[in-house]
C-alpha positions as CSV (number, residue, x, y, z in Angstrom):
1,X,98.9,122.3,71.3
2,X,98.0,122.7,75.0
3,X,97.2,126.3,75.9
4,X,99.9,128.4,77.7
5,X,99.8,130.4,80.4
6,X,101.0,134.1,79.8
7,X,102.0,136.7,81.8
8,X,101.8,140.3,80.8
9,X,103.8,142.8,82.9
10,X,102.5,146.1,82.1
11,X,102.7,149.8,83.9
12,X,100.5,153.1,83.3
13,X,101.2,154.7,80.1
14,X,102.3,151.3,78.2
15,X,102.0,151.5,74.4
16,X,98.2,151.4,74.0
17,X,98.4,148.7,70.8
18,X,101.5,146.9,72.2
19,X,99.2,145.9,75.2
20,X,95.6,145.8,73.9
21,X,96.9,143.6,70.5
22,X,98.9,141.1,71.9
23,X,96.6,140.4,74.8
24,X,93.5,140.0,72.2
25,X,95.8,137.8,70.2
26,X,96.9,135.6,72.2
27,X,93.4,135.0,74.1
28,X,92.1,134.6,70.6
29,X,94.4,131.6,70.0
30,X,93.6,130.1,73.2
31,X,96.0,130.8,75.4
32,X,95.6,132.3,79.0
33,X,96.9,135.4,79.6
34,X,97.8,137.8,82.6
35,X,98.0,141.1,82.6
36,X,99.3,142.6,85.6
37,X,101.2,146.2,87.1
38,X,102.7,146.6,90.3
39,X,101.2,147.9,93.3
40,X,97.3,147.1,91.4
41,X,94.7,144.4,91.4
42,X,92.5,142.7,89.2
43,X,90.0,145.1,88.1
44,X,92.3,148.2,88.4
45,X,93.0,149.7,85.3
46,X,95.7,151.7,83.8
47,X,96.2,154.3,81.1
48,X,97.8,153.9,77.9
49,X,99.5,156.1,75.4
50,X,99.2,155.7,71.7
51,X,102.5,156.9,69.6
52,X,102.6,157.6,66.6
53,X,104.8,158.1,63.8
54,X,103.9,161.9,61.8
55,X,107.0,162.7,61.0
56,X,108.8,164.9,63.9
57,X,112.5,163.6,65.0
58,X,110.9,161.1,67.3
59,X,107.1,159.6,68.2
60,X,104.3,162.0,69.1
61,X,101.8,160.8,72.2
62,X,98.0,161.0,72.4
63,X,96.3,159.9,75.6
64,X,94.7,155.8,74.6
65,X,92.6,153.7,76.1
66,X,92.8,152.2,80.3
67,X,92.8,149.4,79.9
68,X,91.6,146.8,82.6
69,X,94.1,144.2,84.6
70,X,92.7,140.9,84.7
71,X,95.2,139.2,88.0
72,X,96.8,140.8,90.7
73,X,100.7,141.5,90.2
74,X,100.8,140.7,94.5
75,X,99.6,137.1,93.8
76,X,102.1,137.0,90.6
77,X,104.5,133.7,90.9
78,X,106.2,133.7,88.0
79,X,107.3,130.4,88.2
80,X,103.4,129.3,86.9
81,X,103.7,130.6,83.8
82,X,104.7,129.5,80.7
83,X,105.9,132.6,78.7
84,X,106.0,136.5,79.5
85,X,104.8,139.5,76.9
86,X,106.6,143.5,77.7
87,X,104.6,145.9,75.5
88,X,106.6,149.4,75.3
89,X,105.8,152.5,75.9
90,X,106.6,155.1,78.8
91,X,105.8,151.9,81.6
92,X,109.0,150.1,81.2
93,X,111.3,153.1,82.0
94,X,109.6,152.8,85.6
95,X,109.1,149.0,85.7
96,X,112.7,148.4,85.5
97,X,113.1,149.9,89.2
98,X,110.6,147.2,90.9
99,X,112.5,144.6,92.1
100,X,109.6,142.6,91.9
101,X,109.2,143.3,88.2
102,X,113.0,142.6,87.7
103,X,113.3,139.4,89.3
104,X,110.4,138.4,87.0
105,X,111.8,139.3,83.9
106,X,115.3,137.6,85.0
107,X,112.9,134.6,85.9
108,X,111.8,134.3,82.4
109,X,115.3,134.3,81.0
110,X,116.9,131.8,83.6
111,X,114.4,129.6,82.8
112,X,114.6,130.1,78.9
113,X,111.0,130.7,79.0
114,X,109.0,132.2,75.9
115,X,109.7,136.2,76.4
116,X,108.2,139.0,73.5
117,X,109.4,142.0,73.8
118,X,108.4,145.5,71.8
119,X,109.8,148.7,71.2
120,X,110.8,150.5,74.8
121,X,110.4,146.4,76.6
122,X,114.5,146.6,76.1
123,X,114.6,149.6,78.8
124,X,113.6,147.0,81.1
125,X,115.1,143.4,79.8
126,X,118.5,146.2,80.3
127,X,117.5,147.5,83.7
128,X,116.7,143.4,84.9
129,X,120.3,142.7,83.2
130,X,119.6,139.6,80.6
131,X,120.4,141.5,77.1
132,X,124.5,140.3,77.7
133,X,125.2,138.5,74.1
134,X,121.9,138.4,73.4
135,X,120.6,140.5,70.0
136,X,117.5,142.6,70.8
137,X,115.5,144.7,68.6
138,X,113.7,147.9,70.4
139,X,112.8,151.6,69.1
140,X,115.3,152.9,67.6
141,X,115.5,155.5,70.7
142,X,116.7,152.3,72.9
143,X,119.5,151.4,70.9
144,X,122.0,152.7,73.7
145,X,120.0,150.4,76.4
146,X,120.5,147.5,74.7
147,X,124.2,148.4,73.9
148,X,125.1,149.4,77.4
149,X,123.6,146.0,78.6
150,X,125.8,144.0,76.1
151,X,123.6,143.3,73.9
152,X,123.4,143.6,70.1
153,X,120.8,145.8,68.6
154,X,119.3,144.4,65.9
155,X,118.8,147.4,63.5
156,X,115.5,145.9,61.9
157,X,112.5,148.0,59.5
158,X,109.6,149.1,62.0
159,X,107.2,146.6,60.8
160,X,109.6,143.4,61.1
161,X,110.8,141.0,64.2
162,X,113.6,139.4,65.5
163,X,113.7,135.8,67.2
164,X,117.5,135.1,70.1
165,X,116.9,131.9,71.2
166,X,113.4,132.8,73.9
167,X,113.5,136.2,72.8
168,X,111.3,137.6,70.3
169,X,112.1,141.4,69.9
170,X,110.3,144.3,67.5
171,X,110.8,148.4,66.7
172,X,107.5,148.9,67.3
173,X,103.6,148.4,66.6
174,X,103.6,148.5,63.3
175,X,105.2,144.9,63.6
176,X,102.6,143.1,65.1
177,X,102.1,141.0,62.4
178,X,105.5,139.9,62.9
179,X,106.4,140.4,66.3
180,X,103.3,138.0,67.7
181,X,103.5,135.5,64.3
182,X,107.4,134.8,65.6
183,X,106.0,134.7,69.2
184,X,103.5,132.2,68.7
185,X,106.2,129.7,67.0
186,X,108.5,130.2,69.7
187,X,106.0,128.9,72.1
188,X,104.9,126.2,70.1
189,X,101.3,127.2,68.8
190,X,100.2,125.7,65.9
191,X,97.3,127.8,63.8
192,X,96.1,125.9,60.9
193,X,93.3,127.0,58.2
């Protein structure tokens, strides 16, 4: 398997395990990976929210960890990279009004690129306009994003995944296991014991 190269888009206040777990992962398995937010550089850093599920009508929010950008999104060509990661979180409900972010994501999808994409990732995959016919999972919250962009909302437990063609889709952290195991076949890599 030849190492990809991955591109994370991420924004302050991203899910704090959908960003930190999925970039560890996929180093870990030797791929290369990107993370990058608009208007910062390499070294920059940005803050992340944890969520939580305690049992109130919808996900409570405790300050996480910053977390440190390893490429600057201004040098970003999207075209160089092999596959593209959205964590959720509060960051793509401002994301999706960059055009720079949104021609990235549509990039990804014209291409039919390797795209993984967790709980509130389907605000922006709606806002950049590539959910038509396509069947997304996303919090539960999100359900009316993905149905207003035409796409089908896969109505999935919180801890499992769902694979449309490039797109890998999950509620939420607790499908990791899941949500990255279904990423990794989609871009071909090959773990053995």
């Amino acid at each position: 398997m030849a190492a990809k190269k991955i591109l994370m888009i991420c924004g302050d206040y991203c899910e704090d395990y959908e960003t930190m777990v999925p970039f560890q992962a996929l180093l870990a398995v030797g791929h290369s990976v990107h993370a990058v937010c608009p208007d910062k550089r390499a070294g920059d850093h940005i803050k992340t929210a944890i969520h939580d599920f305690e049992g109130a009508q919808t996900y409570s929010e405790k300050p996480g960890h910053n977390f440190t950008l390893n490429a600057t999104f201004a040098d970003i060509k999207a075209d160089s990279y092999d596959a593209l990661v959205l964590p959720g979180g509060r960051g793509p409900e401002y994301l999706r009004t960059n055009p720079a972010v949104v021609a990235m994501v549509k990039h990804f999808f014209e291409a039919n690129k390797p795209v993984a994409a967790i709980c509130h990732a389907a605000q922006l995959l709606a806002g950049a306009g590539v959910l038509r016919n396509r069947t997304c999972s996303a919090y539960p919250a999100c359900r009316a994003e993905v149905e207003l962009a035409g796409g089908t909302y896969a109505e999935i437990a919180i801890d499992a995944a769902h694979t449309d063609g490039n797109l890998v889709s999950a509620p939420a952290w607790p499908a990791h296991p899941a949500w990255i195991g279904q990423f990794l076949t989609v871009l071909g890599t090959r773990i053995s014991h």
